[in-house]
Every structure is written in C-alpha cells, then in structure tokens.
N, C-alpha and C positions, 0 to 999 in steps of 0.2 A: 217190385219184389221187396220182400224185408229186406234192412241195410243189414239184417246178422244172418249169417247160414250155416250149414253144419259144416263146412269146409273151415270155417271161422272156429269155431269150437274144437274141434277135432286139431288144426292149428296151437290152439292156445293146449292143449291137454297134452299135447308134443312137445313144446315148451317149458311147462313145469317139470317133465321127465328129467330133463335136463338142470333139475335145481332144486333145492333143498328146503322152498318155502312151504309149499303146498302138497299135503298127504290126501293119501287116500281114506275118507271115512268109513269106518264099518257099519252094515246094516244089519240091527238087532230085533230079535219076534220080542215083540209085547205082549204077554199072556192076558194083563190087565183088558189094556185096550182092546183087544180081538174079544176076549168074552164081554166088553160091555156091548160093542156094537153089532156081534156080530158077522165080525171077518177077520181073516187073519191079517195083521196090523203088522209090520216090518217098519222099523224110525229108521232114517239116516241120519245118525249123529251128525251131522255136521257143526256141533257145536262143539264136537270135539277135535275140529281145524284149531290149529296154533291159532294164536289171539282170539279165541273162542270165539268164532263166526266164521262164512264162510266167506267174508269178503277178502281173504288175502288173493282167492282166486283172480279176480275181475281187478282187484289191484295189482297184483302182479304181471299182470296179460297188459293189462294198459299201458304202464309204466315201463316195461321192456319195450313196447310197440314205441313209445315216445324217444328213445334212446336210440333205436334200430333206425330209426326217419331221421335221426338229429343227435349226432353225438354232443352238438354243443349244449345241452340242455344240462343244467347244473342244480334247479330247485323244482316242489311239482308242488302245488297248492291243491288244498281238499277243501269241502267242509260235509261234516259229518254230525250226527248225533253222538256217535262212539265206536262203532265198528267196523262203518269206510273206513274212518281215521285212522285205528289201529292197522288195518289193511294196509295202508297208503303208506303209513310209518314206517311199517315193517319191510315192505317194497324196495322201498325207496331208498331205507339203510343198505339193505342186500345188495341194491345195484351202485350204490356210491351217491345216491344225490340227497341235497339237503332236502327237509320237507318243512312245509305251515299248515299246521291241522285249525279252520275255525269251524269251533264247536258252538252250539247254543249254551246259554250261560244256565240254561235248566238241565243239563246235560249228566249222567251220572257221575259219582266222583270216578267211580273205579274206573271207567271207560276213559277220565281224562287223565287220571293218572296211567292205564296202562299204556296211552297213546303216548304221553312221555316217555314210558321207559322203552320205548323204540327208537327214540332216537328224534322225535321228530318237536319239533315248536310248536304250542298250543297256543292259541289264540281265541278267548272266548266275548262271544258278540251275539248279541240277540237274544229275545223270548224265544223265537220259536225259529226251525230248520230254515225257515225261506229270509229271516235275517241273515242267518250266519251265512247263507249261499252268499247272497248280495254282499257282504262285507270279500268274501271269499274272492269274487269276482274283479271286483275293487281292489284288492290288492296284487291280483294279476296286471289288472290294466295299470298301475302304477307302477310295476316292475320294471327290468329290463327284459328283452325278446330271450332270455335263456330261460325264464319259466315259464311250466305250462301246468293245467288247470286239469284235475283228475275229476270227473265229475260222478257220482256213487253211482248211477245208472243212464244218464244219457252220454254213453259213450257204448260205441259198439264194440271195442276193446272190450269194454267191463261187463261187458253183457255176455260176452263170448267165453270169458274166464269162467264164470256164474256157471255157465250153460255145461261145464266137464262134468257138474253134480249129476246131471243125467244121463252121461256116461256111467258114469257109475252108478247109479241105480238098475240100470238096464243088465249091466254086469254080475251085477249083485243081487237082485234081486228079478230074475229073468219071467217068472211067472206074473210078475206085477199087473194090475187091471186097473189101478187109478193111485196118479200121483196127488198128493193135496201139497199146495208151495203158497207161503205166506205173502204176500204182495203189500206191499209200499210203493217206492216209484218203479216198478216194474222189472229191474233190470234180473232179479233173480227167474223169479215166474216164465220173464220174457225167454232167458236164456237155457232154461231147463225148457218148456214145452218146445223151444227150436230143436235140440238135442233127440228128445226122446221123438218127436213126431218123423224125425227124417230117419230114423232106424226103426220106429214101432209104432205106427200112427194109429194102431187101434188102440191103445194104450190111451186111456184118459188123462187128461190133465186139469186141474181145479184152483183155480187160485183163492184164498181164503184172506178176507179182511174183516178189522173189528168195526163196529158201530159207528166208533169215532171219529173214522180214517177210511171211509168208505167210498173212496176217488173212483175206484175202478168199476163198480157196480154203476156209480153214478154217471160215470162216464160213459158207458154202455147203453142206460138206458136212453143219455140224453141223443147219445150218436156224436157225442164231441168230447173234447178234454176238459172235465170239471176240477175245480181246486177246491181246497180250503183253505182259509190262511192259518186260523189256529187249530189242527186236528186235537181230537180230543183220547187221550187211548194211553193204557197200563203199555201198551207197545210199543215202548219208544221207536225202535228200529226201524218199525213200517209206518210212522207219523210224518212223511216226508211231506205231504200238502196234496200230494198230486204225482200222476207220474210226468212223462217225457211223450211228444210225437212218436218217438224211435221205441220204446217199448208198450205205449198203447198198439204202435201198430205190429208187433210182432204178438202182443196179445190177441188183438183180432183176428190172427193170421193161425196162431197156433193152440188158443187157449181154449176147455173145452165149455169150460163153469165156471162161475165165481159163486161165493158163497160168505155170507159176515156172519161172523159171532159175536158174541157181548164180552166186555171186559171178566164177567161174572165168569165164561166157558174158558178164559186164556186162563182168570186166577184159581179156579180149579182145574185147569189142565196140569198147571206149572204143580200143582200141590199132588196131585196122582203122578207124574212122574219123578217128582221128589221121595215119594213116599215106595211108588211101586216099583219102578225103573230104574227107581236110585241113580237117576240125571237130574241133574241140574240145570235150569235154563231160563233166557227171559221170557218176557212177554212175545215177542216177536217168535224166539226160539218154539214160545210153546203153542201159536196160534195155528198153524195145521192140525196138531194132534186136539186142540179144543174143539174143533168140525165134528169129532169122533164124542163129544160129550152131547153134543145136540140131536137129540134123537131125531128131531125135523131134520135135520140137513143128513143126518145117516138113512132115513126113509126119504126124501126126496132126490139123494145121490145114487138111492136101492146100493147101498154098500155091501148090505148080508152078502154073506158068502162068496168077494172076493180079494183079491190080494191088495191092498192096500199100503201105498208107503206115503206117509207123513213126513216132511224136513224139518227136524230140529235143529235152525240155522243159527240159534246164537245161544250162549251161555252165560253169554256177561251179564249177569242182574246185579244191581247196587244191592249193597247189606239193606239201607234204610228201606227201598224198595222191596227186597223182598221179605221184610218182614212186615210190611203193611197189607202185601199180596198175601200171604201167609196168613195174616188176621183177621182181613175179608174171608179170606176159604174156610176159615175154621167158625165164623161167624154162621155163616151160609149151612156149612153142614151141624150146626147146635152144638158143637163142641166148645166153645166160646159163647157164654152166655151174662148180660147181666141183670143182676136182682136187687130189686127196692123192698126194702123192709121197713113196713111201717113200726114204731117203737116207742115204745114211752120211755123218755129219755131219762133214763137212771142208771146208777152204776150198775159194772156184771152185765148187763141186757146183749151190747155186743161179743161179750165171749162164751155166751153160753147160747147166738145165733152160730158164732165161728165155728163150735163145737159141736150143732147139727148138720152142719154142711159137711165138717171133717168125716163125720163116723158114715156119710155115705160114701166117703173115697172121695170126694172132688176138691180141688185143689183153689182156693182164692188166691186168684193175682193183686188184686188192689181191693182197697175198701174207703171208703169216706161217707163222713159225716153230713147231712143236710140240716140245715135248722132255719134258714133264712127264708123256704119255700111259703110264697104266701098262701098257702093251702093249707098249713099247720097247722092244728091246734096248740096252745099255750104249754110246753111239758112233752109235745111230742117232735119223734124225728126222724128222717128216712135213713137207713144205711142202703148204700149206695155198694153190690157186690161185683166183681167180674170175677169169674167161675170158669176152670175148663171142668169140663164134663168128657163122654165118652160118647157124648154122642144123643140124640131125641129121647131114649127110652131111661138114661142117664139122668137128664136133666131132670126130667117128669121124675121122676124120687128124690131129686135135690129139692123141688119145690115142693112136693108134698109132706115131703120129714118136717119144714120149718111152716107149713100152713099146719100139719096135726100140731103143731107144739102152739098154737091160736095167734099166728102171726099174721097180717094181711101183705101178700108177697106178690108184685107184680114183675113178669118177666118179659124182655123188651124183644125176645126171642118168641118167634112164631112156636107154640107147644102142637103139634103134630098128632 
C-alpha cells in the first residue's frame, strides 16, 4: 500500500488547527478561464499561503513530526529552488529550530532573499536542483545526530501536509469534476490525489507538467523512474529532475492523467491571470491553469461543461523573470513587435519615421541605428523599431502608415 494515507492527511490538517502557520485558501470562479475553455474554472489560490506557496503545509507537518520523535533535534537542513526553503524556514523559526536552506545558485533573488527573512541560513551551491540536494545531503552527514534533513517531497510527512489542499478543495468547492495539480517531484500531486480519492474517488485528478521537466509522463511511459539532470522550464518550482519511489507510487496509485504544456501556455497563463484574475504568480503557480489555454488537452480531457479547479500553488516570480515572461507573452500575442526600416541615411529621415508610428497611437520602446550590415548600400541604413501595439490588427496599420509613406519595413512579427 502507499507509505501516505488519508489518515496521514487528515492528521497533518489537525495539526495546523492548532497553529498559526498554515491558512486556509480561498477558491475563486474565473470568468476568463471558464469562457475560454468551456467549463466553469474555480483556482485555489494557494499562492496566496504565507510565503506565497503552499509548501509551508508539508514543511510544517514534517518538521513538527521530527520534533514529536525527537525533542533533541535543534537544526533541519533543506535544499530548495525557493519555496521548500521558504516553507522549511518559516517552520522551523515557529517551532524553535535553527535552519540551512541550499539553494541552486540559478535560483530566484526574491525566493533567496525571502528564505532569509525567515530566519533561516542560505547556502547556495549548484547549477541546477540535484547539486544543491547533494551539497544538502553532505552537510547533514557531516553534522552532528541533532540534524535532520527535510526533503521537498520524499518524505511522507511533506507529502501528507501538501495532501490538506484537497481537503480543502473538496470543501470548497464540492461540485468539482476534475482537479488539474502541477507536478515536479510529486509530493504535491501525490498528496492532493491521496486526499480527494479516499473521500471522492470519482472526482478526477490530472497532474500537469512543462515540456522541459516532463519526468512523470516519462516515467509512466517507460514503467520506471526517469530523471533529468538539467530540466529545462520557465517553472522553476517543478524543475526538480525527477520525482521520488514514494510519490511515483502514490501517483500510480491515485493519479488519473498527466498532461504537458509548453513554456509558451505557462507564459501566457501567468499573463491572463495577471491581466484578468488580477493574481499574480509563477511559472509553476501558473501551469495547471495553462492545461486550460491548450485547447488539445481541454478536448482530450473532454473538460466542456465541468467543474474544474486548477492550484495556483506559488506566487513568488522574480521581477527579472517576470518581465522576460511578460515580454515573451506580449511578443506571442503582436503586441510587442519589431520593425526594420530601410532609410537613406540623412538627417530628419528618423523623426519623421517616429512621427508615423506616433500618429497611429503606438508607442516605441527602443530604436537603433544599423550601418555596419553587410547588405547595405553605400548612404543607406536600417532603423531598428520595438513597437507595442494593441495587438494583430494594430500592428498591420503601424506597418502600413510607414510602407504608404514609400519606406521598405520588414516585421519580425508573424502579420496575421
């Protein structure tokens, strides 16, 4: 039988009653999402748990377990991309014990700075999540026996904490027909489908990974445990490599679907809930809800017409990150666009291209000069535009205002 059960869950959601780390999130209708795909859409913020993700759950459930076994235990070691950490941090201060967060050194600022202001020691080592483990590792074994090692998802502690979200969904949203939960090393997925199957086992569950980080699908098909060592994915949170024995197999046990999206459906997920839901969230946060932009996976899940909740499990996006996410999406949908204007290089010639752009209403970010292109002719030169627009039918009048005025304007943007 799985090592986690609903008696474990159920446990751990008794637990936080009694303590002040871990709230209960609310679930919000998406008018957006439900008219694109077709069902009525309910998000469970969970990114709006303290330390914006929901790993305080499964760190706090562990971390009291490790204390309850062992009062002599005085420090708990992690390693994290940014949201264990913070979890483990916050834990850890709550109940008295010192903490070592190591993080990968590609790791967000905000995520290593908010792991700091918990209280706990950051320690950064590695390119990628399966250095900073080993490093993590390593620093246990060289301890003394009073630390002990929180692991983000092979631990059935942490898996059990996770699994209270589906308590609460069940709660909240009691009509529900199909969970979608974002998957990395399993432990969330694992611990929400244990939850809802042993109280609503007709109740779908879906786990959703990106292209780059697609352990679980591959791991399913192979019939074994597949890794990567460098995942590749706008997701940091669910770039773990791989999951765990212990939440592969409660995947198999309770999971109903997997399904992968592209970076492209996370960084416009993240941009329609910023825009329309007025949430904010990362990559990870926002890869359930991007299952709901892929019209294949919304027709081969047959979503139409039922109740649908999506977990928006994190919120922490780096500023640098999310305006690169931001610039992609705006890219994607032509509101972001750039233009090459070929020109005979004389004075006046760029301000009176500025001044056709202006009087269509669109706005130039940057401009530069080329002259060095060996394609040139002698006296000639490209200006180099980036343009927001309003969007496809926008654009097509930016570029036709300055080709009537007998300019040759090439846009690096697909015109529609």
């Amino acid at each position: 039988m799985p090592r986690v059960t609903i008696d474990d869950v159920e446990a751990a959601a008794a637990r936080f009653a009694d303590a002040d780390i871990v709230q209960s999130t609310p679930v919000q209708r998406s008018r957006s999402l439900s008219d694109r795909c077709g069902a009525e859409v309910h998000l469970k913020m969970e990114h709006l748990q303290r330390t914006g993700s929901f790993k305080p759950r499964g760190a706090y459930n562990a971390v009291s377990r490790l204390v309850e076994a062992d009062s002599s235990v005085d420090r708990v070691v992690a390693a994290s991309a940014g949201n264990h950490a913070q979890g483990v941090a916050l834990a850890a201060t709550a109940i008295g014990l010192d903490a070592t967060i190591v993080m990968p050194e590609s790791a967000p600022a905000a995520k290593i700075e908010a792991t700091r202001s918990y209280g706990a020691e950051t320690v950064l080592h590695g390119a990628v999540f399966a250095e900073a483990m080993a490093h993590a590792r390593d620093l246990v074994d060289d301890s003394d026996a009073d630390t002990r090692f929180v692991h983000a998802f092979d631990d059935p502690d942490v898996v059990a904490g996770q699994g209270t979200i589906g308590l609460e969904v069940l709660d909240q949203a009691p009509a529900v027909d199909t969970v979608l939960v974002p998957v990395g090393g399993g432990g969330l997925a694992g611990g929400v489908a244990t939850a809802i199957k042993a109280h609503a086992p007709a109740v779908r569950v879906v786990g959703v990974q990106t292209e780059g980080a697609s352990t679980l699908a591959e791991s399913i098909a192979a019939g074994e445990l597949v890794t990567r060592e460098e995942p590749d994915t706008i997701a940091d949170g669910i770039a773990t490599g791989g999951l765990s024995e212990l939440t592969f197999e409660l995947l198999d046990a309770h999971l109903d679907d997997v399904v992968v999206v592209s970076d492209d459906d996370v960084a416009s997920a993240i941009l329609l809930l910023l825009e329309r839901a007025k949430q904010m969230v990362e990559g990870a946060g926002a890869t359930a809800a991007a299952a709901l932009l892929n019209d294949d996976i919304v027709d081969d899940l047959d979503l139409a017409g039922e109740t649908v909740v999506p977990l928006l499990c994190g919120g922490n996006i780096d500023v640098t990150t999310l305006q690169e996410v931001l610039t992609h999406a705006l890219v994607d949908r032509q509101q972001l666009i750039e233009l090459t204007v070929r020109i005979d290089d004389t004075p006046g010639t760029m301000g009176e291209i500025t001044t056709l752009i202006g009087a269509e209403r669109a706005n130039i970010r940057t401009v530069r000069h080329e002259r060095s292109r060996p394609d040139l002719p002698v006296g000639d030169a490209d200006l180099v535009f980036e343009v927001e627009t309003n969007g496809p039918a926008h654009m097509r009048r930016v570029v036709e205002a300055v080709r009537d005025a007998g300019y040759s304007v090439e846009c690096t943007t697909q015109v529609e």
